[in-house]
C-alpha positions as CSV (number, residue, x, y, z in Angstrom):
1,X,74.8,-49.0,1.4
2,X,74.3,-46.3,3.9
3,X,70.8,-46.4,5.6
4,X,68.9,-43.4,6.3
5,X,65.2,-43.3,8.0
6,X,62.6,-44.3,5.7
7,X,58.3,-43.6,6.0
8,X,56.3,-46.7,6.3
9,X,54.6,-45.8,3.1
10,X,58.0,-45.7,1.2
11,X,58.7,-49.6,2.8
12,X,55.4,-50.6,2.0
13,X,55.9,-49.5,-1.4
14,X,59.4,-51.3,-2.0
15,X,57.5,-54.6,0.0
16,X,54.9,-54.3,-2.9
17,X,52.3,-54.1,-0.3
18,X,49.7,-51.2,0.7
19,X,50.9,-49.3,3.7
20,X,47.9,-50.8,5.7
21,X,49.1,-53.9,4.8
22,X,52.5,-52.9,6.1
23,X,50.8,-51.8,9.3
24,X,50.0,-54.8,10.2
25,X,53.2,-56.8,9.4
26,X,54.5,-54.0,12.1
27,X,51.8,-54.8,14.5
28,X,53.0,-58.8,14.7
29,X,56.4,-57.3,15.6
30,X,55.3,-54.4,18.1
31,X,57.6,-55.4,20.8
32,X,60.9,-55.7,19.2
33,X,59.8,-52.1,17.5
34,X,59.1,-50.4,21.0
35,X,62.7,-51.1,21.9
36,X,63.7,-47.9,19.3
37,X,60.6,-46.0,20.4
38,X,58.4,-46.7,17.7
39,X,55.0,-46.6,18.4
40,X,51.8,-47.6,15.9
41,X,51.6,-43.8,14.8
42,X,55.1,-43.2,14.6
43,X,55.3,-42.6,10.2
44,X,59.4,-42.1,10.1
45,X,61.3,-45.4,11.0
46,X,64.8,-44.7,11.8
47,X,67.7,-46.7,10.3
48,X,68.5,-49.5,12.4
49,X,64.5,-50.3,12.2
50,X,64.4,-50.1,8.6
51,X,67.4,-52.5,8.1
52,X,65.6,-55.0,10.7
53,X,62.8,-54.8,8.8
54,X,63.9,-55.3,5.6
55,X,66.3,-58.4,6.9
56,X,62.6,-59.7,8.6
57,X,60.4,-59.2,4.9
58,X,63.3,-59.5,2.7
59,X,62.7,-55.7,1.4
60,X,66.0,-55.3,-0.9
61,X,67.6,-52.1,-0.4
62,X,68.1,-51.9,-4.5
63,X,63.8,-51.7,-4.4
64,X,64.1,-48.1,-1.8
């Protein structure tokens, strides 16, 4: 599987789960996310934040 950057709303879509909802399953986890820069506004996640994420809400990489 190669991983590329993903938009919260495409995560939050694959998570089954409105962006805003997504939002704040990222807010719970702001400090590990601020070590790769992303901030609450940032929209495109790069890769290595998208595969945390996914291992963290067990978001398959079949459902993106």
């Amino acid at each position: 599987m190669i991983l590329k950057s993903y938009y919260k709303n495409e995560l939050a879509r694959a998570a089954g789960v409105s962006t805003r909802t997504f939002c704040r399953w990222l807010k719970q986890q702001r400090e590990q996310l601020s070590q790769w820069g992303i901030t609450p506004r940032t929209q495109l996640l790069p890769p290595v934040a998208v595969q945390w994420i996914c291992a963290q809400y067990g978001i398959g990489f079949d459902e993106l």
